[in-house]
N, C-alpha and C positions, 0 to 999 in steps of 0.2 A: 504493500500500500504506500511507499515511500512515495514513490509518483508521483501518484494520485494526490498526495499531501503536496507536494510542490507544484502539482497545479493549480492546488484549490490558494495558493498566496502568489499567484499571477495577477495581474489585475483581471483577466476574464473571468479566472476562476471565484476570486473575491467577490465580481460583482453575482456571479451563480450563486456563493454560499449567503452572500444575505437577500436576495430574495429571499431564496430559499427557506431560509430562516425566518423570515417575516412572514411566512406563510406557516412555516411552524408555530409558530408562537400564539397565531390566529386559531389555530386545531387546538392546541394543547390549552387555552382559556375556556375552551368550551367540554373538558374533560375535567373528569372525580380525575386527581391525581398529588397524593403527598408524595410520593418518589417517582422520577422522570429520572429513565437511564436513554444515555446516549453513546448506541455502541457506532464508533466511526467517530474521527475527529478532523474540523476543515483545517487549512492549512495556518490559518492565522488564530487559530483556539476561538470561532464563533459557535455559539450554539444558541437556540430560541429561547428567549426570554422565558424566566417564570415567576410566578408572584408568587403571593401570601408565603404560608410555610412551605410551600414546595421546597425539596431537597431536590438536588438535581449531580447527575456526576456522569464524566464522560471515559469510556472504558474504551481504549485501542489499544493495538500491538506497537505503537507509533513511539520507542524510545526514547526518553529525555523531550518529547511533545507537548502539546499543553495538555494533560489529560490528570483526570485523578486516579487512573488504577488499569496498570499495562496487561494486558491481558488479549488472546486471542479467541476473537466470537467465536467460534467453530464450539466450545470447550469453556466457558465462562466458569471462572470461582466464584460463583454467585449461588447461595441456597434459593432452593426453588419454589416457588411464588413468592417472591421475598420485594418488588417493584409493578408500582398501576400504570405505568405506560414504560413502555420502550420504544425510541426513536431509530433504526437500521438506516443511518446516511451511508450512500451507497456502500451497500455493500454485501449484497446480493450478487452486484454484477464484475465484483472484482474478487471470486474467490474462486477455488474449484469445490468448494463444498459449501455451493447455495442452501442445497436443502437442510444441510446438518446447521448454519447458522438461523434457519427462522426456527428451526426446532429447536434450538437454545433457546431463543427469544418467547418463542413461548414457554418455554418449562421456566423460566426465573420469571412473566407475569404474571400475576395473583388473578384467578379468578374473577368474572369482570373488568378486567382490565383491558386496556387499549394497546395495539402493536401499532405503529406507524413505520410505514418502507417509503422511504425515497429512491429514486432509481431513475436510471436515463431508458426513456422510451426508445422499443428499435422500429416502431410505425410511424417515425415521425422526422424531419431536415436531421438530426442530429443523427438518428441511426441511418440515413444515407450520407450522409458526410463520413460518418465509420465506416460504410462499406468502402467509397471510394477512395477510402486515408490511403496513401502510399509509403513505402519505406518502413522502417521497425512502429511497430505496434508503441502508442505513448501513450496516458490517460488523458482526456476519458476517451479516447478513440481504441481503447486496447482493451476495455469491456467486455464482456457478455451479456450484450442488454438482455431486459426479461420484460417479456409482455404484462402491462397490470392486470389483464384478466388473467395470466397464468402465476401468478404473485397471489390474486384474488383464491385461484383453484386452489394453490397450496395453504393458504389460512383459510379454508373450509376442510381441510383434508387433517389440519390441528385441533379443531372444533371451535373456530372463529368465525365470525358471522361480518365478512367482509361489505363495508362503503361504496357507494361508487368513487372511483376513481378519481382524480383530482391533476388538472395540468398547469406547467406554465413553462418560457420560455421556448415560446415557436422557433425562435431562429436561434441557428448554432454562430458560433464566431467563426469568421468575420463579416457573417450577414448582418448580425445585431448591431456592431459597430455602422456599418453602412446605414442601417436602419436608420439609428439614432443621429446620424450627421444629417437626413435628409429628412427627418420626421421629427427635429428634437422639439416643439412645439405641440406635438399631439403625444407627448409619452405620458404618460400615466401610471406613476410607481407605487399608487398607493394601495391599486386590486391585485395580489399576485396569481391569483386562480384564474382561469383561464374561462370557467365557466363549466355545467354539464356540456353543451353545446360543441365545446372546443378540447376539451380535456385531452380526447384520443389522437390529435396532434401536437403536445405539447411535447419537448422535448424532452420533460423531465416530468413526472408521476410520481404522485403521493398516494399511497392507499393505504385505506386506516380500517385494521380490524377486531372487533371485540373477541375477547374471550368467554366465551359461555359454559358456566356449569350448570348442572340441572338443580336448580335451587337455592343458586346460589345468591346472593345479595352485596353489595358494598356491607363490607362490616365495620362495624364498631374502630376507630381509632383503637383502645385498649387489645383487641383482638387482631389487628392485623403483625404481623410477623416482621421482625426486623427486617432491613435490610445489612443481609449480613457475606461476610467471605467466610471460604470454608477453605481449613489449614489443608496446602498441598492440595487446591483446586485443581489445575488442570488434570491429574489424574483423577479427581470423584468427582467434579462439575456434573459430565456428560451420562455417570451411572446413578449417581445423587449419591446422599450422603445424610448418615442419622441425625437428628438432631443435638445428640450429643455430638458431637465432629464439627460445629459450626462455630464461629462467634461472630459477634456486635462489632460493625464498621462504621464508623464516620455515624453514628446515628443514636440518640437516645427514645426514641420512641418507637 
């Protein structure tokens, strides 16, 4: 993912991570959420806003990065339901083991809880600008984008009751740039959603999906379960791990 991080502190890539971001931040105000994990980190440590007591913490493999806790999605030390939303910035489409990381993501959400995937659409300028990239594969041109109805299939196949879909950023660079030199009077940065209407050409997709148990309810603050690491995670992360085997991170309630 080093790339990937050095692209995201280009100025292109800058200007993708807060969009981006501002449209996270729009989702995530209208969610139950005292813990917001953000597995993926952009290249300049942005992440979407959160209020009140939200706790919030950003988990990559991305060494000495801005992050709180280095660690590889695939394999999270995190006890499981232990967080009410998880943010996945790209990074579906930069791994070889897509499926094994939304499977992480949902075993450390809590019941009721929200998954959010951001990702580069391949129906849309951006995934033909990738086809026709030439020369060594570089982010985000070195992807494997994933369709948000097949993002959508896999959080129904977890027992999440996936959103529609969500887009933004129609033009890949250096169409945007152009864009904006001949249209800088009609931008408008203040909607980042692209619309139902527009979504399935967006170059970039958000889809948000719940987690359902059968009976399940937002519980009680007293009742919900730390957010906690579990000693020599990467080894018991992906099989779990007893409750005695865990302890209390960064969190008193």
């Amino acid at each position: 993912m080093r790339a990937l991080h050095e692209w995201f502190a280009t100025p292109t890539g800058q200007d993708l991570a807060e969009r981006e971001s501002r449209l996270l931040t729009r989702r995530l105000a209208g969610l139950y959420a005292r813990r917001v994990l953000q597995v993926g980190a952009y290249g300049q440590g942005r992440s979407p806003a959160v209020f009140g007591n939200v706790r919030q913490w950003v988990v990559d493999d991305w060494s000495g990065g801005p992050i709180d806790l280095e660690a590889d999605s695939r394999v999270m030390p995190l006890a499981s339901s232990s967080v009410d939303v998880v943010v996945l910035i790209h990074q579906l489409e930069f791994t070889a083991a897509p499926h094994q990381v939304i499977r992480e993501a949902a075993r450390v959400l809590a019941p009721e809880g929200h998954l959010l995937v951001m990702g580069f659409n391949p129906h849309s300028l951006w995934g033909l600008r990738r086809i026709v990239a030439t020369g060594p594969g570089t982010p985000p041109w070195s992807g494997r984008y994933l369709a948000p109805r097949r993002v959508a299939d896999w959080m129904q196949l977890l027992g999440m009751v996936p959103r529609r879909p969500e887009g933004l950023a129609i033009l890949p660079p250096p169409l945007r740039r152009w864009w904006q030199q001949q249209h800088t009077a009609q931008l408008h940065r203040g909607r980042e959603s692209l619309g139902p209407g527009l979504s399935w050409i967006g170059g970039v997709n958000l889809v948000i999906g719940q987690k359902r148990v059968n009976g399940a309810a937002n519980p009680p603050q007293q009742w919900r379960r730390r957010f906690e690491l579990i000693p020599g995670g990467l080894n018991q992360a992906g099989a779990g791990a007893t409750r005695s085997q865990r302890e209390s991170w960064h969190d008193a309630g």
